[in-house]
C-alpha positions in Angstrom: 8.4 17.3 -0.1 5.1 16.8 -1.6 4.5 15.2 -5.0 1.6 14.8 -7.0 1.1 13.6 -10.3 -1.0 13.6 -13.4 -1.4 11.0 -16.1 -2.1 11.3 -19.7 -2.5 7.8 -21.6 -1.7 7.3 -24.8 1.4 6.1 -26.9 3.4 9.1 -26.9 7.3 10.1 -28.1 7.7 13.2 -25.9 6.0 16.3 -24.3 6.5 19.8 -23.3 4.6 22.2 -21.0 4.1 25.8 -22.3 2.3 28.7 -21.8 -0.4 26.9 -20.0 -0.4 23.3 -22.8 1.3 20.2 -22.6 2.3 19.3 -26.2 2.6 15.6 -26.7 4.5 14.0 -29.5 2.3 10.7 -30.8 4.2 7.6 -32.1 2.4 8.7 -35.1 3.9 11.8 -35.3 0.8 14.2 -34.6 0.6 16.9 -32.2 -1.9 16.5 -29.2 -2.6 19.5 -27.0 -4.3 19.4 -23.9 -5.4 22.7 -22.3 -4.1 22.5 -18.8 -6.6 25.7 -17.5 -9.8 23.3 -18.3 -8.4 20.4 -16.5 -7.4 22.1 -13.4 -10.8 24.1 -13.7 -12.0 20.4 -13.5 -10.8 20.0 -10.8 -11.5 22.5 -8.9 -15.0 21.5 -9.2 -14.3 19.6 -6.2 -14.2 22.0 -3.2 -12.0 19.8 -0.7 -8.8 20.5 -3.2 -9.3 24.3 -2.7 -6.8 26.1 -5.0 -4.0 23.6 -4.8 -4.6 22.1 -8.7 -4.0 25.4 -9.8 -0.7 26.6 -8.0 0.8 23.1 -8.7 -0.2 22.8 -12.2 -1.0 26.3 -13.4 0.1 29.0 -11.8 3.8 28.2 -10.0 4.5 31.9 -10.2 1.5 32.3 -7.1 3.4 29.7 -4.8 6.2 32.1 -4.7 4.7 35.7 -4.5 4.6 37.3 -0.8 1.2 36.6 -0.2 0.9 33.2 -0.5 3.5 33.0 2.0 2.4 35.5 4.0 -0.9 32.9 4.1 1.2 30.0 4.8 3.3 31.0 7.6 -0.4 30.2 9.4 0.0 26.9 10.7 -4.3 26.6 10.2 -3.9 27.8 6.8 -0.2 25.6 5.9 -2.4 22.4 6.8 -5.4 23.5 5.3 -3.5 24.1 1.9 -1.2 20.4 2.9 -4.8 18.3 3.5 -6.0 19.9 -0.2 -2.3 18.2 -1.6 -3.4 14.5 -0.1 -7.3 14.9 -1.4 -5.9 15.9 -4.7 -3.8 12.9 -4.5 -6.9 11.0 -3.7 -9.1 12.3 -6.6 -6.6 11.9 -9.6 -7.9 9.9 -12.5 -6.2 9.6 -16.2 -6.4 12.4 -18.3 -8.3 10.7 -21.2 -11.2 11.8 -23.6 -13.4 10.4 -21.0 -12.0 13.3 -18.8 -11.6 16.4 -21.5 -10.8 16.4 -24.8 -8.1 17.8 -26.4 -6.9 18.8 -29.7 -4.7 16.7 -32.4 -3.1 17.5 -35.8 -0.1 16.0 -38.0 3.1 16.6 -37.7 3.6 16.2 -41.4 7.7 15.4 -40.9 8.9 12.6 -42.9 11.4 11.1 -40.0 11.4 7.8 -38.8 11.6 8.6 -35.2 12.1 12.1 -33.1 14.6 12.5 -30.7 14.1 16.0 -29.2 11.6 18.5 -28.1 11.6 22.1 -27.3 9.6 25.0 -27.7 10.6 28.8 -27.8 9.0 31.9 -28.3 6.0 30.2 -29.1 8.2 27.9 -32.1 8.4 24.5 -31.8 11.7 22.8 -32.0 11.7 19.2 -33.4 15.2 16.9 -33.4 14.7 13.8 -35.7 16.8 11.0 -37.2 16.3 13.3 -40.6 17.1 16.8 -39.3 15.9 19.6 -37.1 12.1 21.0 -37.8 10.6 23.9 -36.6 7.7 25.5 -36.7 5.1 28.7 -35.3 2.1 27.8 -33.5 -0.6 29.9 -33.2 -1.2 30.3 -29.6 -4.2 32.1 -29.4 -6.0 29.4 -31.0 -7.7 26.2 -29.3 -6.7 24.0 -31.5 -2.9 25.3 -31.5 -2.2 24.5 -35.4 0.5 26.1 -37.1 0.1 29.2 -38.3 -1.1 29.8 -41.6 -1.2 26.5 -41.9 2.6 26.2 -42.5 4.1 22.9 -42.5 7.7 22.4 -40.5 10.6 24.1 -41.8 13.5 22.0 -42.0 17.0 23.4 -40.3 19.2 20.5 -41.2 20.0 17.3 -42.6 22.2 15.6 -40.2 20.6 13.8 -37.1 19.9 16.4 -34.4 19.9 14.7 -31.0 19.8 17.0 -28.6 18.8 21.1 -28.4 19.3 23.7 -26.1 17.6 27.3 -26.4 18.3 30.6 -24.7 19.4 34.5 -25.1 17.0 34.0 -29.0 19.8 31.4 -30.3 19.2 27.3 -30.8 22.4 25.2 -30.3 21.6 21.8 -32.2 23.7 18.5 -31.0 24.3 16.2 -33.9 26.6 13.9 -32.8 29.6 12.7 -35.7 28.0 16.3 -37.6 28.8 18.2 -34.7 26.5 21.4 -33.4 25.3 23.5 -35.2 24.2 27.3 -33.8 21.6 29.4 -35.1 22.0 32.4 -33.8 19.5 35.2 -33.2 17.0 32.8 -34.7 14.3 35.5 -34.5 16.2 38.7 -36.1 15.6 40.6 -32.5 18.8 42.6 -33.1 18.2 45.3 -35.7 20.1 44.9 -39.1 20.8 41.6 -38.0 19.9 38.6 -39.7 19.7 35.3 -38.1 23.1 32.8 -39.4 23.6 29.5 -38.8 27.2 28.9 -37.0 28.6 25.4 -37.1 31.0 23.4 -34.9 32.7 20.4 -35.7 33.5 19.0 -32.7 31.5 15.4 -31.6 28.1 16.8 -29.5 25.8 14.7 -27.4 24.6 17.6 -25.8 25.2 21.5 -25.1 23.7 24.3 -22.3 24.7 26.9 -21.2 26.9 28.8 -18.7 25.9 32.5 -18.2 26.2 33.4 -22.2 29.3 31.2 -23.0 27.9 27.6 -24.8 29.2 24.4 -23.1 29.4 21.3 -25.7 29.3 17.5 -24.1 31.3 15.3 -27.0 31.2 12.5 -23.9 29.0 12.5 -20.7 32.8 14.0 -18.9 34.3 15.6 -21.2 33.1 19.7 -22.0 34.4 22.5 -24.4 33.6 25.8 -23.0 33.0 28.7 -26.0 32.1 32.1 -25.3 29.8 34.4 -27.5 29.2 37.9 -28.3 26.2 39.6 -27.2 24.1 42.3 -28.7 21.3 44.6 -27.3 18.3 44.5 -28.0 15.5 47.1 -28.8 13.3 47.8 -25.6 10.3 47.8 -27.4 11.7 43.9 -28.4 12.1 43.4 -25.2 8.4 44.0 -24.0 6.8 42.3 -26.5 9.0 39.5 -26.5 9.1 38.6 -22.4 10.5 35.9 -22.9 14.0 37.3 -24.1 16.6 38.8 -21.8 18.3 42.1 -22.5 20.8 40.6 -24.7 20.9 38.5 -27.5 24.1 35.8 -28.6 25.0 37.1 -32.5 27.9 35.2 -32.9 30.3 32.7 -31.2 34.4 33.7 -30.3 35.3 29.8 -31.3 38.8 30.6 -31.3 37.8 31.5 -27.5 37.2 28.1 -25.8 38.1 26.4 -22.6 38.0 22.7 -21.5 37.7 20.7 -18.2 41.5 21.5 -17.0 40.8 25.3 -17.5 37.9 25.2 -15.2 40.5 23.3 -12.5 43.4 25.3 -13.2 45.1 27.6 -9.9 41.9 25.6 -7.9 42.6 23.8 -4.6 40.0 21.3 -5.6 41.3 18.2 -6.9 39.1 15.7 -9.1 40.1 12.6 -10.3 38.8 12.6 -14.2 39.2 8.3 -14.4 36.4 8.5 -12.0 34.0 10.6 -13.5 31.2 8.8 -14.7 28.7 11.8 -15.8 29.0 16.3 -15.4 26.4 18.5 -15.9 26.6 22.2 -15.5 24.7 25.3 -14.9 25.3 28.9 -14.6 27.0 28.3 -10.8 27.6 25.0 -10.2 29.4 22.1 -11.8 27.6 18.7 -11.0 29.9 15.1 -11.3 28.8 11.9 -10.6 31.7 9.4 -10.0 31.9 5.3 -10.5 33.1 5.2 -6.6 29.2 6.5 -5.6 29.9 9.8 -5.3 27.7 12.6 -6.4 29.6 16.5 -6.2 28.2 19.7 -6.5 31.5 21.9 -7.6 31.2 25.9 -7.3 31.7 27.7 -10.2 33.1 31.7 -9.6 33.6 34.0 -12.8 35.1 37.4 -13.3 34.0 39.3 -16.0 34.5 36.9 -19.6 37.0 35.0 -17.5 37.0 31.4 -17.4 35.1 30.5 -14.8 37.1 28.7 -11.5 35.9 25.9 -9.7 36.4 27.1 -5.7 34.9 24.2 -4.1 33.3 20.6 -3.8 30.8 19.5 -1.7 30.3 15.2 -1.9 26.8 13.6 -1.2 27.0 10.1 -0.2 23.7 7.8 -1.2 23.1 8.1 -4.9 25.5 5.2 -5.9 23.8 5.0 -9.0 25.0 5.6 -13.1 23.3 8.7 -14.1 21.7 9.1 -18.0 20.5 13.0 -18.0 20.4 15.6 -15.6 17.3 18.8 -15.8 17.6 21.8 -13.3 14.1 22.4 -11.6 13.2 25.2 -9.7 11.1 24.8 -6.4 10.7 26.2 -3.0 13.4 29.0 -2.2 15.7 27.0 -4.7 17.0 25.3 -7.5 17.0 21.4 -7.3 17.8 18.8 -10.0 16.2 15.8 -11.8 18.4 12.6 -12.0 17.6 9.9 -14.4 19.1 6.8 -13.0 19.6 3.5 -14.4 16.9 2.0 -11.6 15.0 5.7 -10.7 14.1 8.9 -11.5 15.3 11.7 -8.3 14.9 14.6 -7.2 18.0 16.0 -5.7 17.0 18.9 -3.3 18.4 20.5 -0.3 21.2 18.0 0.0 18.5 14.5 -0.3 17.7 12.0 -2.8 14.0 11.8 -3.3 12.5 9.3 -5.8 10.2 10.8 -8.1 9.6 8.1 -10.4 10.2 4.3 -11.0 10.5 2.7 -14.6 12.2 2.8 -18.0 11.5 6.2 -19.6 11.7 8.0 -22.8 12.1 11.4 -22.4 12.6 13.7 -19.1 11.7 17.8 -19.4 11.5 20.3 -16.7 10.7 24.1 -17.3 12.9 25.8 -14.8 13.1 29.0 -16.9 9.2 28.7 -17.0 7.4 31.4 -14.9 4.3 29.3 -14.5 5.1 25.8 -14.7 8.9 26.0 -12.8 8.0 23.1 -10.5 6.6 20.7 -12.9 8.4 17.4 -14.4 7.4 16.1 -17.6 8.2 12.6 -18.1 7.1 10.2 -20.8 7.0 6.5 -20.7 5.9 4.0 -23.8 2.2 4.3 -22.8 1.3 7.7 -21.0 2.8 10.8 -19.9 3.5 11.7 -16.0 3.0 15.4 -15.2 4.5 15.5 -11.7 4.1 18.9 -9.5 6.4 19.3 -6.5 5.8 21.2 -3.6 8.8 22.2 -1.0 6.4 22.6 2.0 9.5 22.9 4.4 10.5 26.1 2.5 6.7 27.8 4.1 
């Protein structure tokens, strides 16, 4: 596994890669946005590094097409492309002014501090100690300001802590409040306007399971609530990539499932005392237990059924509390990034592999990205760390 990583230094709150930007947060509460083409095209200056800046920073889509594997299954050309990793490594220096410049504007949201970050459909998604905020960017510009000059709609009042975006709806966790849902947020339905569901159930955190919304009131304990889908127009579709052929319009909340469910008829047993944290996605179930333990539990579903857990596979070695988990996409494979209380880790293809050492603020990951898949955001109190992993076992 290869890692290389970028810094960015300044005093920062959090950041998010998209469509070829990192969007940084200030402690002042502007947004800073650095165009990632121009620094890699810096880099790239240097011949030694060949393309490797690009497909680790811009252009993850290009490590997986057939040709670049069909390149890399030459052991002359592998190490060629391996040697360009470790000069790369070699020539990194602080993204600063001194390097490029970028562009910065205010956020104008009155908020103490920010808590969340997330960007959809080219809207940016802000979770503050005063509410939710969000807000359209103009993409085509440089300078990436709102557009129209628009300043930040506010979504709610209560304290959102946590969002989770996909299938055009934004589930907001708000803790004591509960979530809230907005559904179809960008009337892509026809005759459908976008409404605002709420839940008032405890929420740290929510994702997603195929269509059906999982909420976290604990780091153990989940409600599972399924959703009704709608269509969308074709011509929606293709102008709006980044949607998938349906859109959530509503949520069955009389329809909902918890931990036992998941269990229930399975020959998998799990003691629930020693669950210390669970995270899901659309296949597996991920625990991490007091005893050292980490399991990765199947997940099988039939139709709208309840999904069933059919079986657990333990890894020894973490024996660590975890704080968040983020789904990462690399190689021929998903992998996961664990925030620990000592280290961050990438768990791939059954190993621990530390990533990262030090108290941070804020983790993101893009694994739904189509460029920047293998890339790991994390921000610390004085810069952010763009780190870039490359599988080269899986060419």
């Amino acid at each position: 596994m290869r890692v290389v990583t970028l810094t960015f230094p300044g005093r920062f709150e959090d950041a998010f890669l998209y469509m070829g930007r990192l969007v940084a947060i200030t402690e002042n509460h502007s947004v800073r946005s650095y165009d990632m083409e121009n620094i890699v095209n810096k880099f790239q200056e240097n011949e030694s590094l060949h393309d490797a800046p690009q497909l680790l920073f811009l252009r993850n889509d290009l490590i997986d097409h057939e040709n670049f594997r069909l390149r890399h299954n030459k052991t002359n050309k592998k190490e060629t492309f391996l040697k360009a990793i470790e000069n790369f490594k070699q020539k990194i220096v602080p993204i600063d002014l001194s390097f490029i410049k970028y562009m910065e504007w205010d956020l104008n949201i009155d908020a103490d501090f920010l808590l969340d970050l997330n960007i959809y459909n080219k809207r940016l998604y802000i979770g503050a100690n005063t509410g939710l905020y969000s807000i359209d960017l103009d993409w085509d510009k440089e300078d990436l300001e709102p557009i129209n000059g628009h300043k930040p709609k506010k979504r709610l009042d209560a304290k959102c802590i946590n969002t989770t975006i996909k299938f055009g709806t934004v589930n907001a966790s708000c803790g004591s409040d509960g979530w809230f849902s907005f559904l179809d947020d960008f009337s892509l339905v026809e005759s459908n306007i976008s409404k605002e569901k709420h839940i008032d159930e405890y929420s740290l955190r929510t994702s997603w399971l195929d269509y059906s919304i999982v909420n976290y009131s604990t780091t153990i304990n989940l409600t599972l609530i399924k959703t009704v889908r709608t269509s969308t127009e074709q011509e929606l579709i293709d102008i709006q990539n980044e949607f998938d052929q349906e859109i959530v319009t509503d949520l069955q909340a009389e329809s909902t499932s918890h931990l036992d469910d998941l269990f229930r008829d399975s020959k998998v047993n799990l003691d629930y005392q020693n669950l210390q944290f669970l995270y899901n996605s659309s296949r597996c179930l991920f625990a991490n237990t007091y005893d050292g333990q980490f399991i990765t539990l199947s997940l099988q579903k039939s139709g709208d059924s309840t999904p069933k857990i059919t079986y657990a596979k333990p890894y020894e070695g973490l024996e660590s509390f975890i704080f968040s988990i983020h789904t990462i996409n690399i190689g021929n494979g998903a992998g996961l990034i664990l925030e620990t209380d000592e280290k961050i880790l990438l768990f791939a293809n059954g190993k621990f592999i530390s990533i990262f050492e030090g108290e941070v603020i804020s983790i993101r990951t893009f694994s739904r990205s189509k460029y920047h898949k293998n890339i790991v955001s994390i921000t610390t109190s004085d810069q952010i760390f763009l780190i870039a992993i490359f599988d080269d076992e899986a060419y």
